[in-house]
LOMI-126433 format. One record per residue (C-alpha): residue number from 1; residue in one letter; chain; y negated, x, z negated. Coordinates in Angstrom, 2 decimals, decimal comma, always signed. Example, Ala and Ser with C-alpha at 12.3 -4.5 7.8 and 13.67 -1.06 7.14 Angstrom:
PT   pos   code   unit         v         u         w
PT     1      a      A     +4,50    +12,30     -7,80
PT     2      s      A     +1,06    +13,67     -7,14
//
This chain:
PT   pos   code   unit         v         u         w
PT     1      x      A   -110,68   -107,77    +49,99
PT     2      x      A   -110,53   -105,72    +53,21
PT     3      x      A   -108,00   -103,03    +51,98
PT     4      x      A   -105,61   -105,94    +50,34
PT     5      x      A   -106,09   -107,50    +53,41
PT     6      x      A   -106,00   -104,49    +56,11
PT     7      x      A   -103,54   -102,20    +53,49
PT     8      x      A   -100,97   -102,77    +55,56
PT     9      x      A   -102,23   -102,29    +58,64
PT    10      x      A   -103,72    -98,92    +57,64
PT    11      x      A   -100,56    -97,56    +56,39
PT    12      x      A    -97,89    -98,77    +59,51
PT    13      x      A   -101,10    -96,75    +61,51
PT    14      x      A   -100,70    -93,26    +59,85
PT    15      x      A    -97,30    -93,48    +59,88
PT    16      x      A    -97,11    -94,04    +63,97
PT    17      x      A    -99,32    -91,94    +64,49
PT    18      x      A    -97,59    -89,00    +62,46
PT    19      x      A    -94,33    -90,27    +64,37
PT    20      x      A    -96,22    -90,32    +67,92
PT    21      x      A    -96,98    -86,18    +66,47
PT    22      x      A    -93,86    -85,33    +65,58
PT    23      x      A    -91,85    -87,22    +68,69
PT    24      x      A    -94,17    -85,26    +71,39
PT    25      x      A    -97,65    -83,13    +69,84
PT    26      x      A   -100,90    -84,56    +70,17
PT    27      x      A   -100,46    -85,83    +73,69
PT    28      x      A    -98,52    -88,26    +72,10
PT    29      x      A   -100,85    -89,42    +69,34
PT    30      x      A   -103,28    -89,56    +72,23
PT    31      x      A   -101,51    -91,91    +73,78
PT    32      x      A   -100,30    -93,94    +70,39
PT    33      x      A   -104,15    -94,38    +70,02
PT    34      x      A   -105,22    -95,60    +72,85
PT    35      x      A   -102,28    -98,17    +73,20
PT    36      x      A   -103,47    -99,31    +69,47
PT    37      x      A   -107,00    -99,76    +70,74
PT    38      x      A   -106,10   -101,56    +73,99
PT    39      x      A   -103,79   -104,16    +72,32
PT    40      x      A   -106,49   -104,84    +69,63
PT    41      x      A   -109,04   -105,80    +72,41
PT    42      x      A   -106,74   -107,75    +74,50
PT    43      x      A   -105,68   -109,67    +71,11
PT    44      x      A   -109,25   -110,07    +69,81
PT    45      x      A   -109,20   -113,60    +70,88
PT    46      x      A   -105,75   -114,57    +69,95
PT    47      x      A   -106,57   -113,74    +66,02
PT    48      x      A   -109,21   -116,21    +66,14
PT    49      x      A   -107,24   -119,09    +67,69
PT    50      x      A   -104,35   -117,76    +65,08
PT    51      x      A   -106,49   -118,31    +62,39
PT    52      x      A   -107,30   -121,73    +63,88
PT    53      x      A   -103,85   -122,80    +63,01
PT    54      x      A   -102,97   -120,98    +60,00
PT    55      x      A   -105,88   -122,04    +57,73
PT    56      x      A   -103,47   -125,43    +57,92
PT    57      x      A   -101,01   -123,48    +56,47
PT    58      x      A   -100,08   -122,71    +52,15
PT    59      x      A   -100,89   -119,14    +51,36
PT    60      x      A    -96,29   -119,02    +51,28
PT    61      x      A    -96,71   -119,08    +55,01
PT    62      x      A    -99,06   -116,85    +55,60
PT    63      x      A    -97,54   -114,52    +54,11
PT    64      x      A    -94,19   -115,25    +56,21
PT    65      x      A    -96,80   -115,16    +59,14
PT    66      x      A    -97,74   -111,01    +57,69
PT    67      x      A    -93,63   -110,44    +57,28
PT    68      x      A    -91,72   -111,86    +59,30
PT    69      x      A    -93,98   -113,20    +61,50
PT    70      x      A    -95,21   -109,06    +62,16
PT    71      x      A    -91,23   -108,33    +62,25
PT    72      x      A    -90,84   -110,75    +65,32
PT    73      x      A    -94,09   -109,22    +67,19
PT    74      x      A    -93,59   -105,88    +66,25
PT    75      x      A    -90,17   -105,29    +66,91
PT    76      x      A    -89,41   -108,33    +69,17
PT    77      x      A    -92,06   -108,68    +71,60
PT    78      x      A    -93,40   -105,14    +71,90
PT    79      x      A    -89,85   -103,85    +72,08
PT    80      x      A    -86,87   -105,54    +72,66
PT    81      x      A    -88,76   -107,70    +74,84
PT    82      x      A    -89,60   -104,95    +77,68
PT    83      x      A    -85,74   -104,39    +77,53
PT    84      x      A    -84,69   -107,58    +77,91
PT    85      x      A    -86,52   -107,93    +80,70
PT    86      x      A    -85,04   -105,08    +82,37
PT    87      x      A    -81,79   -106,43    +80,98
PT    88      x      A    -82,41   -109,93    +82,85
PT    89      x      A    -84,14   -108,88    +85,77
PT    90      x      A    -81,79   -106,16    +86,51
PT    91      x      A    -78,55   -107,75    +85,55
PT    92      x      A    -77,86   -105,08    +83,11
PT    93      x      A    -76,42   -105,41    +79,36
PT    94      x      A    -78,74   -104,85    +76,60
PT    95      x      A    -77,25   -101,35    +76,24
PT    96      x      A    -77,89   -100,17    +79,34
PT    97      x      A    -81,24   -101,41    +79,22
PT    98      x      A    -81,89    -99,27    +76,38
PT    99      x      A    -80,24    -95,96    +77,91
PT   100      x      A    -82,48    -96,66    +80,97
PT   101      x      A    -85,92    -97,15    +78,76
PT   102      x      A    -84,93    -93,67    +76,96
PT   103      x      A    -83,72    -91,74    +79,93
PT   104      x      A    -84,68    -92,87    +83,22
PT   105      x      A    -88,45    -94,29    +82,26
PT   106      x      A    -89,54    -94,53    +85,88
PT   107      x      A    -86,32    -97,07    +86,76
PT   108      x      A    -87,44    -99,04    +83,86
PT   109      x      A    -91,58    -99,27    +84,74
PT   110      x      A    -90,02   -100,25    +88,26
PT   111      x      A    -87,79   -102,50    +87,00
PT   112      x      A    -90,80   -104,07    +84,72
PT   113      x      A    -92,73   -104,53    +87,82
PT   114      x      A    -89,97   -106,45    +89,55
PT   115      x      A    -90,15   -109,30    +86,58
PT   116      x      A    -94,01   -108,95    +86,45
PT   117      x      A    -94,73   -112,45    +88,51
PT   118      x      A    -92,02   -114,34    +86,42
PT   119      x      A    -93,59   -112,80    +82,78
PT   120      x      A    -97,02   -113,88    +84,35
PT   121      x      A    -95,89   -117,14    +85,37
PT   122      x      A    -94,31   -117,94    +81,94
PT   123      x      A    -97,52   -116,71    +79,72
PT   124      x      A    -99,84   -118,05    +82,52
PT   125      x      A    -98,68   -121,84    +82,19
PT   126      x      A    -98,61   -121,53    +78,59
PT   127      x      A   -102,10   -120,45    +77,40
PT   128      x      A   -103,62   -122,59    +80,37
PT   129      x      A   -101,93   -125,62    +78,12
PT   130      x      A   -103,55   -124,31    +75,52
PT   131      x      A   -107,01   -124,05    +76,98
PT   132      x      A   -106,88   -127,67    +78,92
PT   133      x      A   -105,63   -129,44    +75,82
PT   134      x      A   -108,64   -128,27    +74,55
PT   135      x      A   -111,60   -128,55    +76,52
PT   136      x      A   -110,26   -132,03    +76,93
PT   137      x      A   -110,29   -133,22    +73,64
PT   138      x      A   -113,80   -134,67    +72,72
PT   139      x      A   -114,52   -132,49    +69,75
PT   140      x      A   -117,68   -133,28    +67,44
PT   141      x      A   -119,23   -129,83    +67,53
PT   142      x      A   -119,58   -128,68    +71,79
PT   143      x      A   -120,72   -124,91    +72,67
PT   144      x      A   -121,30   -125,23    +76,27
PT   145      x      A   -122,29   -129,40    +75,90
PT   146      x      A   -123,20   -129,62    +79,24
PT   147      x      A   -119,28   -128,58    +80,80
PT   148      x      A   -117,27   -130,25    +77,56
PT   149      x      A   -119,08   -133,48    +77,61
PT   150      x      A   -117,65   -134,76    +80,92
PT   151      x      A   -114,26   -132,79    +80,26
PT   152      x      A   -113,52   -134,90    +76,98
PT   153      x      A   -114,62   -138,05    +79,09
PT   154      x      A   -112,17   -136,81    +81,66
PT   155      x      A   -109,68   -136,22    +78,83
PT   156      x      A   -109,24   -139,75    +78,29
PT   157      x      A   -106,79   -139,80    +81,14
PT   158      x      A   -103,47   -139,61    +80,04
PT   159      x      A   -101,39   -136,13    +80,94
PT   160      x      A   -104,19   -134,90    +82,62
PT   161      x      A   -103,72   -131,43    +81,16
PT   162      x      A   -100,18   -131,49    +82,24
PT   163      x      A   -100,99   -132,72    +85,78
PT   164      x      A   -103,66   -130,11    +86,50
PT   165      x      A   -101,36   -127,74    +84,93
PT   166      x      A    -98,72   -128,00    +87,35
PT   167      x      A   -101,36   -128,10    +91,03
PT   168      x      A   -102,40   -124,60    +89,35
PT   169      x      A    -98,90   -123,16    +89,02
PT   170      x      A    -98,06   -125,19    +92,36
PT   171      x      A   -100,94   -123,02    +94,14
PT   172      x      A    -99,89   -120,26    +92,54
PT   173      x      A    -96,49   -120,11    +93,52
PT   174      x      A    -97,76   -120,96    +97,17
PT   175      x      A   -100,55   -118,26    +96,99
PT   176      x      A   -100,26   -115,82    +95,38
PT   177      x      A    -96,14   -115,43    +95,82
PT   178      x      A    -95,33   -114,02    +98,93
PT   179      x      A    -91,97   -113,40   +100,40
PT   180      x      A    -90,17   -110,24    +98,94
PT   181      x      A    -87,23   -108,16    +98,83
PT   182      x      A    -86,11   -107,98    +95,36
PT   183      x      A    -83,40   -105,81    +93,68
PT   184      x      A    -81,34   -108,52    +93,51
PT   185      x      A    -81,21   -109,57    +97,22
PT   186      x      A    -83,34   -111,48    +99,21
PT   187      x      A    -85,27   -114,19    +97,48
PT   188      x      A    -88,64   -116,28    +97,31
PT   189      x      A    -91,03   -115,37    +94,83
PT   190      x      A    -92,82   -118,39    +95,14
PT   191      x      A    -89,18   -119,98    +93,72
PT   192      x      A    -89,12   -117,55    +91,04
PT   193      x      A    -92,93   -118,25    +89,78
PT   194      x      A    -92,41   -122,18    +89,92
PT   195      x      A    -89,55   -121,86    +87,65
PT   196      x      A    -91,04   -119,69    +85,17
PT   197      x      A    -93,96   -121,61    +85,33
PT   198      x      A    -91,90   -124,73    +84,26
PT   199      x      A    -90,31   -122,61    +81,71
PT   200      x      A    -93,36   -122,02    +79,81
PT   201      x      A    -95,43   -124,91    +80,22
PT   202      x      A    -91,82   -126,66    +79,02
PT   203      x      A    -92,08   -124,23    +75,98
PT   204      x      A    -95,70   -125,44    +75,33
PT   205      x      A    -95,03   -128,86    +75,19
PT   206      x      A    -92,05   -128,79    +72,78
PT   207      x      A    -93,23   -126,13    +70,62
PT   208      x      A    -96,22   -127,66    +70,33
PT   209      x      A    -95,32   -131,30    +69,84
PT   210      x      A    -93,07   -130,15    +67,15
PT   211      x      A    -95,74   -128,80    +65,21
PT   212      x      A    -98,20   -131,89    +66,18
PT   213      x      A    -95,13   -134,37    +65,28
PT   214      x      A    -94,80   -132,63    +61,74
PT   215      x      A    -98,19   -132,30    +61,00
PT   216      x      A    -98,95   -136,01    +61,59
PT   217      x      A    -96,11   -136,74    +59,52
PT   218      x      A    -97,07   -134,59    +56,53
PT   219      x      A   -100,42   -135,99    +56,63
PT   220      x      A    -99,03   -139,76    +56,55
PT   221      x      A    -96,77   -138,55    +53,43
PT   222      x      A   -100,06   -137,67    +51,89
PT   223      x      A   -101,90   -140,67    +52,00
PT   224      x      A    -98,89   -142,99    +51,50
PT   225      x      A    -96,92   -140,85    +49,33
PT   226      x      A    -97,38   -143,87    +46,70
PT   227      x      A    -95,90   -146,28    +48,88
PT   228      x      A    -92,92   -143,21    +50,27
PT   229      x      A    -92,27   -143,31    +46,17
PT   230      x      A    -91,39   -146,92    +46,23
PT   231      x      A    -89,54   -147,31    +49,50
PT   232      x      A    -87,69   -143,89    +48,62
PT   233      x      A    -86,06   -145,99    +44,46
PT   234      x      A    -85,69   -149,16    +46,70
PT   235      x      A    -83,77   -147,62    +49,08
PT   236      x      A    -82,03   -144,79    +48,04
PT   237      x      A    -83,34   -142,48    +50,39
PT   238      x      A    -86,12   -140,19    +49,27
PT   239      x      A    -88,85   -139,12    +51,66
PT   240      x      A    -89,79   -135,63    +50,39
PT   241      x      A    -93,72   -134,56    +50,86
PT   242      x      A    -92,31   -130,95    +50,30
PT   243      x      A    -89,65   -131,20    +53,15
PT   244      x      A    -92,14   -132,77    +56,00
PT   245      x      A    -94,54   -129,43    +54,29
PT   246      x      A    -91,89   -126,85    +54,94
PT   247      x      A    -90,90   -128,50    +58,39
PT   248      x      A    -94,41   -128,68    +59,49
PT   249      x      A    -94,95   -125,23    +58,50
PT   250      x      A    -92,43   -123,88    +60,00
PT   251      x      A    -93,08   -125,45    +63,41
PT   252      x      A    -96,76   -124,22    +63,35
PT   253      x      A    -95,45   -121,10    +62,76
PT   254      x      A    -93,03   -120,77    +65,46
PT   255      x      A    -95,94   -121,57    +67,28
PT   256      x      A    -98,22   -119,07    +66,51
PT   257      x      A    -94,86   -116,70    +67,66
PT   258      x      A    -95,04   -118,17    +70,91
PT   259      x      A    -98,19   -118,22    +71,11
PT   260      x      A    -98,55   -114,04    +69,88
PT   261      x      A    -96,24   -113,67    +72,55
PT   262      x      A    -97,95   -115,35    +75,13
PT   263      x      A   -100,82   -113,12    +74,79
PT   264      x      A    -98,85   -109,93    +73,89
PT   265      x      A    -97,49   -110,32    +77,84
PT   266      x      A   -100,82   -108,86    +79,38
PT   267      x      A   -100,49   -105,68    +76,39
PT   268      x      A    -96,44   -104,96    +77,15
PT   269      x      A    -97,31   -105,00    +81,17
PT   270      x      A   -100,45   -103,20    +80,51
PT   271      x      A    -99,11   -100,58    +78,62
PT   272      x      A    -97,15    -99,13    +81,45
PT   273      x      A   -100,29    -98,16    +83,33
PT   274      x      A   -100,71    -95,38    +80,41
PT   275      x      A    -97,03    -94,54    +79,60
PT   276      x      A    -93,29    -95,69    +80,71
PT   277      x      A    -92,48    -93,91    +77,09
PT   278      x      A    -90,63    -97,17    +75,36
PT   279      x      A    -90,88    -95,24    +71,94
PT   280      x      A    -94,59    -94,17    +71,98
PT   281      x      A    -95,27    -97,89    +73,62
PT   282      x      A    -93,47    -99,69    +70,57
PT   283      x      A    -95,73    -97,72    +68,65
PT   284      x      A    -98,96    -98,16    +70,06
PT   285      x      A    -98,52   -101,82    +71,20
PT   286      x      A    -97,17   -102,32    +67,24
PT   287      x      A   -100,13   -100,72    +65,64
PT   288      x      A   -102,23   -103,33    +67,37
PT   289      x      A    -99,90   -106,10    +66,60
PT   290      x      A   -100,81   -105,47    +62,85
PT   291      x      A   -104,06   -105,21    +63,00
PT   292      x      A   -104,38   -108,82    +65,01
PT   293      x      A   -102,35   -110,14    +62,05
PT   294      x      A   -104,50   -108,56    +59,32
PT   295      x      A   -107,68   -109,72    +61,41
PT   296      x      A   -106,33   -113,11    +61,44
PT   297      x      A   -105,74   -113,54    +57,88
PT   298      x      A   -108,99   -112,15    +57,13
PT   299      x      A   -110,81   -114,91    +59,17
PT   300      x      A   -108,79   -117,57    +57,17
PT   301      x      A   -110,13   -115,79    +53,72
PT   302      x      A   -113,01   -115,45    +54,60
PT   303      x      A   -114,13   -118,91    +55,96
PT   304      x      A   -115,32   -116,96    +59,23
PT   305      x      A   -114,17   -120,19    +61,91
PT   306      x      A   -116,46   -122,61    +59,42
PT   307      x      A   -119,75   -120,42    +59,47
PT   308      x      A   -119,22   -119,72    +63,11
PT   309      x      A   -118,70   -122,60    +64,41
PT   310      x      A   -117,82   -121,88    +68,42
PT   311      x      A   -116,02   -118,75    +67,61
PT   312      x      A   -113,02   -121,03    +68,17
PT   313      x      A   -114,56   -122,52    +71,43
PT   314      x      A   -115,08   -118,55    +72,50
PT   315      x      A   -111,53   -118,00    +72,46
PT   316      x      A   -110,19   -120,91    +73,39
PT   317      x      A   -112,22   -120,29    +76,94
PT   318      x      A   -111,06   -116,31    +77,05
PT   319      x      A   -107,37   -118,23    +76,63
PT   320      x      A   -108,32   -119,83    +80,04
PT   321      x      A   -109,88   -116,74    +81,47
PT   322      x      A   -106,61   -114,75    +80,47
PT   323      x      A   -104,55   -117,59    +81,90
PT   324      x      A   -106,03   -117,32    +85,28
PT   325      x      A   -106,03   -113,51    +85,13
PT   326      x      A   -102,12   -113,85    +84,51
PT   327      x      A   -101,83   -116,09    +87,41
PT   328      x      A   -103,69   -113,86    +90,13
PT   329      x      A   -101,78   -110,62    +88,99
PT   330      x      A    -98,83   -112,58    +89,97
PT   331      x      A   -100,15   -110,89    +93,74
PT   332      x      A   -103,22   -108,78    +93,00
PT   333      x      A   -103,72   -106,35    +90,51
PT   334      x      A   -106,59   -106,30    +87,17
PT   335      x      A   -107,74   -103,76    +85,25
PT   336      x      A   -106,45   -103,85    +81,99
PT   337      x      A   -109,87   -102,96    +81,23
PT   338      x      A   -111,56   -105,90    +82,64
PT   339      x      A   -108,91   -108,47    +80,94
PT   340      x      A   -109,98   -107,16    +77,59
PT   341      x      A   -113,74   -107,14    +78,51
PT   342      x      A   -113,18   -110,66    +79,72
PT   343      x      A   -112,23   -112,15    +76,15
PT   344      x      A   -114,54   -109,51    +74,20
PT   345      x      A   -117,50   -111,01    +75,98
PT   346      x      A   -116,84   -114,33    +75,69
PT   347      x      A   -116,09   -114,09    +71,97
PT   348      x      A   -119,22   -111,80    +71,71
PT   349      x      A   -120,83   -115,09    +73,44
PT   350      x      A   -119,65   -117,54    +71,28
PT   351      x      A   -120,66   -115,70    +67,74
PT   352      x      A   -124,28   -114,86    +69,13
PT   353      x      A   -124,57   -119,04    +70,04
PT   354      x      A   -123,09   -119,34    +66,27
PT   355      x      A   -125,78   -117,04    +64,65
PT   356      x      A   -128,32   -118,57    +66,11
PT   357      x      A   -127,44   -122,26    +65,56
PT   358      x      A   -126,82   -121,27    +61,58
PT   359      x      A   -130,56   -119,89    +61,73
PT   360      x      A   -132,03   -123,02    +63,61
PT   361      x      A   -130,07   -124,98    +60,88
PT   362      x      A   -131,29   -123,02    +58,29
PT   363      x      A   -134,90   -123,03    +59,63
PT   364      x      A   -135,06   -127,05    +59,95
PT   365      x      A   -133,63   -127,22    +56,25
PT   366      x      A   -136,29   -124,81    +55,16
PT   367      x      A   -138,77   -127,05    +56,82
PT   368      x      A   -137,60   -130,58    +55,16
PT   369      x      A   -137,82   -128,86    +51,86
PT   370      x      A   -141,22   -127,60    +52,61
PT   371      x      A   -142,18   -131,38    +53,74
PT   372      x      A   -140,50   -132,51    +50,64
PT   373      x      A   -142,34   -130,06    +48,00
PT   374      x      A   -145,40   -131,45    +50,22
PT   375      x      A   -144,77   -135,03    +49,73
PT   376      x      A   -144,25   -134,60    +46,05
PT   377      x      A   -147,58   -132,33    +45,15
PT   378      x      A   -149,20   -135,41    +47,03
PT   379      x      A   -147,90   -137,97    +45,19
PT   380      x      A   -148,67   -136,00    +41,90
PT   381      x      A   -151,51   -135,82    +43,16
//
């Protein structure tokens, strides 16, 4: 199970790391490694929410979510995406961008720096959507009752989430966006974070009420399909179960994309504070990438989120505490270190509280059986 599961994972690791040898020695495996590690403990948490969402989905998709899905956050977010930044940021054409990640590699980390507070902005807004939606939605099983009972009461209030969403990025922009000279003249950071704010907390809402919309419908189609079979020969105009599948699917799993690449913004930035080598930080950053995929299939198969029953909760809260890190390094700088301690711990947290509600459970079952054995030998008796 773990080597059909991890196989691939294993084998896109030896051969980056022989690469990372034969581009530049050990120094360069060195490096490979450590970039693996650190994008594997900043992801931790997002391969548990991932596997939140793609245990809705057919074994077909998950599969697309291990191919193409690991095509797209491979090669797309943990390399073409530091370029187009530059690209953007620097008004440059995606040729350019390249020449200057190969052969100018301080340039580029500068350039990377400039577009930090927009990059922050965007994944900031998004996975604090993520978080308030929710801790406001009153859920049947509560880790931390006494904070998520009065949030789902307060989650009754329509666009709440949306409404705190935006005083956050509004203080943000005020706070922690000073005035600054950028390289392309003088402008307002605090302008620059409130748009890129908007831009991701618009990419939230329609990415995610596409795959909400979808869902709801596929799940109607279910338990009417009957009455879809009968409206579909009177009129002339099939409803297809299989079409609302593959559109629902397909939204979820665009996404869990945006979502991958919402957390993958703390690893690209990150990765600059060990090397401005694009190559060896495609590499690294990549390695990791796979291993969050494997790790997030393997929860699915496994049944892990059902036995451990606030792992979800755990990560869902390291989603806010990675939001708000975001935010602040919009003006002050975090260890990378600390960010990945942050969601480690509370994950950590969150499977400890699981363990030990499965052995109360399992200790108060124990008991009722013991009282039921009782009450029978008595009434033998």
């Amino acid at each position: 199970m773990v080597l059909k599961t991890f196989g691939w994972s294993f084998a896109v690791t030896a051969l980056g790391l022989v690469a990372a040898v034969l581009i530049d020695g050990w120094t360069a495996f060195g490096i490979v490694l450590i970039l693996s590690i650190l994008e594997i403990s900043l992801s931790f948490d997002n391969a548990v929410v991932n596997a939140g969402i793609l245990k809705k989905m057919s074994p077909f998709w998950q599969k697309i979510f291990l191919t193409i899905g690991v095509l797209i956050a491979v090669f797309g977010m943990r390399l073409v995406f530091p370029i187009l930044i530059v690209a953007i940021s620097a008004s440059l054409g995606p040729i350019e961008a390249v020449d200057l990640a190969l052969n100018d590699a301080d340039r580029y980390q500068e350039l990377v720096t400039d577009a930090h507070p927009s990059i922050a902005a965007f994944g900031g807004m998004f996975l604090l959507m993520i978080f308030l939606d929710f801790i406001f939605e009153d859920r049947d099983i509560k880790w931390l009752g006494w904070l998520e009972r009065p949030l789902a009461k307060l989650g009754k209030v329509d666009m709440l989430s949306v409404c705190i969403a935006l005083i956050v990025l509004l203080v943000s922009a005020l706070y922690f966006a000073p005035q600054a000279h950028l390289h392309a003249g003088h402008a307002d950071k605090a302008e620059t974070v409130l748009l890129s704010g908007v831009g991701g907390l618009i990419t939230y809402l329609i990415v995610g009420g596409l795959s909400s919309f979808f869902e709801n419908r596929l799940e109607e189609s279910e338990e009417r399909e009957h009455e879809a079979e009968e409206e579909a020969r009177r009129t002339g105009k099939p409803v297809s179960a299989v079409t609302l599948a593959g559109k629902a699917a397909f939204f979820m799993f665009l996404y869990l994309e945006v979502l991958d690449a919402s957390f993958s913004f703390d690893g690209v930035i990150g990765a600059f504070a060990i090397t401005n080598d694009i190559i060896l930080m495609a590499l690294g950053l990549g390695i990791g990438a796979m291993y969050v995929r494997s790790l997030t299939v393997y929860l699915v198969r496994q049944g892990t989120l059902d036995d451990y029953v606030y792992l979800e909760h755990g990560a869902h809260y390291a989603i806010g505490a990675l939001a708000a890190i975001l935010l602040i390094t919009i003006r002050f700088e975090i260890n990378e270190v600390i960010t990945g301690l942050v969601g480690v711990v509370l994950i950590a947290w969150s499977f400890w509280s699981s363990v030990r509600r499965n052995n109360a459970l399992a200790a108060a079952e124990g008991k009722g059986e013991g009282s039921d054995d009782k009450t029978e030998i008595s009434t033998g008796v």
